[in-house]
N, C-alpha and C positions, 0 to 999 in steps of 0.2 A: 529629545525624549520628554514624553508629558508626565508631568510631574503629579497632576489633578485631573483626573479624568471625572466628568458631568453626565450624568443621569438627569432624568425628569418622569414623573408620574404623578397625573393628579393633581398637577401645581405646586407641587413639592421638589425642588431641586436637589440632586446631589451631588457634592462635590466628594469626591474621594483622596486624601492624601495617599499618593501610588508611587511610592518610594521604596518598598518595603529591604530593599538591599541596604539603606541607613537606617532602616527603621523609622525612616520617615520625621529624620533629623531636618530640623528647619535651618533650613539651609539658605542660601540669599536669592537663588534662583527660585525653590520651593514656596518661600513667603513673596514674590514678586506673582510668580504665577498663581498662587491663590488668591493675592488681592486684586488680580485682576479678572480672573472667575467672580468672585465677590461682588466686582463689581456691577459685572453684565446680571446679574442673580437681581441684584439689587432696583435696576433700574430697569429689569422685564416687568411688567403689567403681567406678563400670562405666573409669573413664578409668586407664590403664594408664603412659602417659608424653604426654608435652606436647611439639610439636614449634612452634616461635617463628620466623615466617617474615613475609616482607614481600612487597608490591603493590610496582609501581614500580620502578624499577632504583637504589633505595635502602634498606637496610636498615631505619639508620635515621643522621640526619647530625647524631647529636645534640642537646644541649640546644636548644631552642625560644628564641631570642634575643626572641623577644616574650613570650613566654608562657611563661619556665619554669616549672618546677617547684619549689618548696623543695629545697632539698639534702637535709631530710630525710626527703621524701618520696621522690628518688630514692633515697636508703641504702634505705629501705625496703623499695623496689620489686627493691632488686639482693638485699637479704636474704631477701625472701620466693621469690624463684629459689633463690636457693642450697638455703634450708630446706624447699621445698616437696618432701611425701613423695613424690613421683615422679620418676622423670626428665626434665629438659630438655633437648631438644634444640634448637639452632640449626640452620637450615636459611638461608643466605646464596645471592643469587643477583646480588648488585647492590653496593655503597659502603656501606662502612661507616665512619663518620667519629667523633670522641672520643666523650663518655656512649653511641651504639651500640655500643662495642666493649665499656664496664662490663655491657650484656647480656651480649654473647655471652661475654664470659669470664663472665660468675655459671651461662649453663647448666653443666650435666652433660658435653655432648657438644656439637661444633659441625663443623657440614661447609659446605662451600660450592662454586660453579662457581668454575672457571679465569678469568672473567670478572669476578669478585669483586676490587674495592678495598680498602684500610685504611688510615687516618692518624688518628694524635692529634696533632688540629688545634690543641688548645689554646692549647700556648706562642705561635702564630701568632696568638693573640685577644688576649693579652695576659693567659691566666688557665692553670691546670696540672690535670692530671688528678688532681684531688686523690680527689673520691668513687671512680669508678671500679678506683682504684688496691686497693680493699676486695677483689674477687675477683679482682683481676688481677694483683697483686704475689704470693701464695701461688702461685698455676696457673704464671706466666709465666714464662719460661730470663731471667734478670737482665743479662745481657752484652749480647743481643736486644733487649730494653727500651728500654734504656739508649738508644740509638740513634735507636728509634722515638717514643721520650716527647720526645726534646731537640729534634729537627731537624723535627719534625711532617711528616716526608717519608713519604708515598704506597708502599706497599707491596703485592705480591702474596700470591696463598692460599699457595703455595709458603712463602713468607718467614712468614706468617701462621701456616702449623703448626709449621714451624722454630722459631717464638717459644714456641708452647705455645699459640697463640690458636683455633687449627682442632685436631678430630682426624684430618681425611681433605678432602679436596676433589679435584676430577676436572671434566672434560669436563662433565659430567649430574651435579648434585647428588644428584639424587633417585639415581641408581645408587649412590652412595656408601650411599647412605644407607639405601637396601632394609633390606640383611643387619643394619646397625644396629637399625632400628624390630624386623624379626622378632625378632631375639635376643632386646630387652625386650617382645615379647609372649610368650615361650617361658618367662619367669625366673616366679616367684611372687614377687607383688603387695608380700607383708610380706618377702621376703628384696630384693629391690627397695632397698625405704625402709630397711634398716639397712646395705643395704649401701654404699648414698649418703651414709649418715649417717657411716659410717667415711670415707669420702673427702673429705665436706667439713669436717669438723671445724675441719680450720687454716685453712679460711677462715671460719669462723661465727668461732674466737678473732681474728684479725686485725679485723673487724666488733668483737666484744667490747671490744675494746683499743684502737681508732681511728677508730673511727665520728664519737666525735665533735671530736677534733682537726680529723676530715679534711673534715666539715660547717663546722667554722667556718672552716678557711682557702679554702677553696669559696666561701662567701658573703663572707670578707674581701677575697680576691681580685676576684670579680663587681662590687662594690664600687669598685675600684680607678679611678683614672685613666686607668691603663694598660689597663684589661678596655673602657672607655669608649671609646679612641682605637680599639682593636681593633677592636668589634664595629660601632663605626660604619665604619670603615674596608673591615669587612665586608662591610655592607649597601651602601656604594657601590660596591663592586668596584674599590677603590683598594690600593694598599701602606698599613700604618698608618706613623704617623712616623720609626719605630725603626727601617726597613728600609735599610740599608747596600751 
C-alpha cells in the first residue's frame, strides 16, 4: 500500500501523506517511504520545490504508537527536509499533532486553512518533544513555545504563525499559497539552493550539536513507565494516572 502518493505541476512536486486510516501517524514504513520520495524530488533537475501536504483531515498526528519509527530515523527524515536542495513547503488543511509539527517546522515555508489544529501532545503521553525540537527550537518565538510544549493545549493557525510555526494561513490554503509556489518558480534553481542554505544553517548546527542527546532522551523516555501508562491510557480513551 503507498503510503505517499506524488503529484507534479509546474515544477512543483507533491508528495502527499495518504494514510488517512492512522491519521497519517509516522509510522516507520511511512517516514522510510517519504524519505525516499524526498529523495528522488530532491535530485530531479525538472522539480523546482516540494510542496508536503495530507489526505484526511489530519496532517499527520504523529509518532505511530504501534509502529514507530527509530528516533533515528525520524532525526533523519526532519534533516533530510531541512537539507534538501529545494524548497519545502507545508501545505495544512486538517490537525496537526506532536512529531507532525517536527515536519512542518523542518519545511522552508508552511501555510494552512483557518480549519487547521495543533498540539504537542507529548507531555500528555508521558514523553516530551524531544527530536522535533531539532527544527523547531531555531524557527520558533521561545515565550510561544514555552506555553505550547508544557500544557499540550490545542491551538489555532492564527496562534500557529504567532509562534513561528505557519508563514500565512487563510480561509483557502491553496489561495495562500498561489503567489508563494509562483514566486519559487520565478527564482533560479541554484540561487534557490543557496539561498536555503543560508537560512537553514542554524538549524542544520542545532541538528549538529543535539541530534544525538535529543535521540537518546526520545528513546529513554519511550521507554519509561510513565510513556507506558500514557500511551496505554491513550489507546483506551481514559485519563492516565497522573491526571489531577
Amino acid at each position: 500500500m503507498t503510503l505517499v502518493t506524488r503529484t507534479r505541476a509546474r515544477a512543483v512536486e507533491t508528495l502527499t501523506l495518504d494514510s488517512p486510516a492512522s491519521r497519517n501517524a509516522l509510522s516507520a514504513a511511512l517516514v522510510a517511504e517519504l524519505s525516499a520520495a524526498l529523495a528522488d524530488a530532491g535530485e530531479d533537475g525538472e522539480v523546482r520545490a516540494v510542496v508536503l501536504t495530507h489526505t484526511g483531515n489530519t496532517f499527520s498526528a504523529g509518532a505511530d504508537l504501534k509502529d514507530p519509527p527509530r528516533p533515528e530515523a525520524l532525526v533523519a527524515l526532519l534533516r533530510q527536509i531541512v537539507d534538501l536542495p529545494k524548497p519545502v513547503v507545508g501545505r495544512v488543511t486538517g490537525h496537526v499533532r506532536a512529531g507532525g509539527l517536527g515536519l512542518l517546522a523542518a519545511c522552508d515555508i508552511a501555510a494552512a486553512s483557518t480549519q487547521a489544529t495543533f498540539a504537542f501532545t507529548e507531555v500528555r503521553i508521558g514523553v516530551a518533544p524531544a527530536v522535533i525540537s531539532l527544527p523547531l527550537l531555531p524557527r520558533a518565538d521561545p515565550r510561544a513555545l514555552s506555553r505550547w510544549y508544557l500544557t499540550g493545549e490545542r491551538f489555532d493557525a492564527a496562534a500557529a504563525t504567532a509562534t513561528g510555526l505557519l508563514s500565512a494561513y487563510a480561509d483557502d490554503v491553496d489561495t495562500a499559497l498561489a503567489p508563494i509556489l509562483d514566486g519559487l518558480r520565478a527564482c533560479a534553481p541554484e540561487a534557490l539552493a543557496e539561498t536555503k542554505r543560508l537560512l537553514t544553517a542554524r538549524v542544520l548546527e542545532a541538528f549538529d550539536r543535539d541530534a544525538a542527546h535529543l535521540t537518546a532522551l526520545s528513546a529513554r523516555l519511550f521507554s519509561s513507565p510513565q510513556a507506558r501508562e500514557g500511551m496505554t491510557a491513550f489507546l483506551e480513551r481514559r485519563d492516565p494516572a497522573w491526571v489531577v
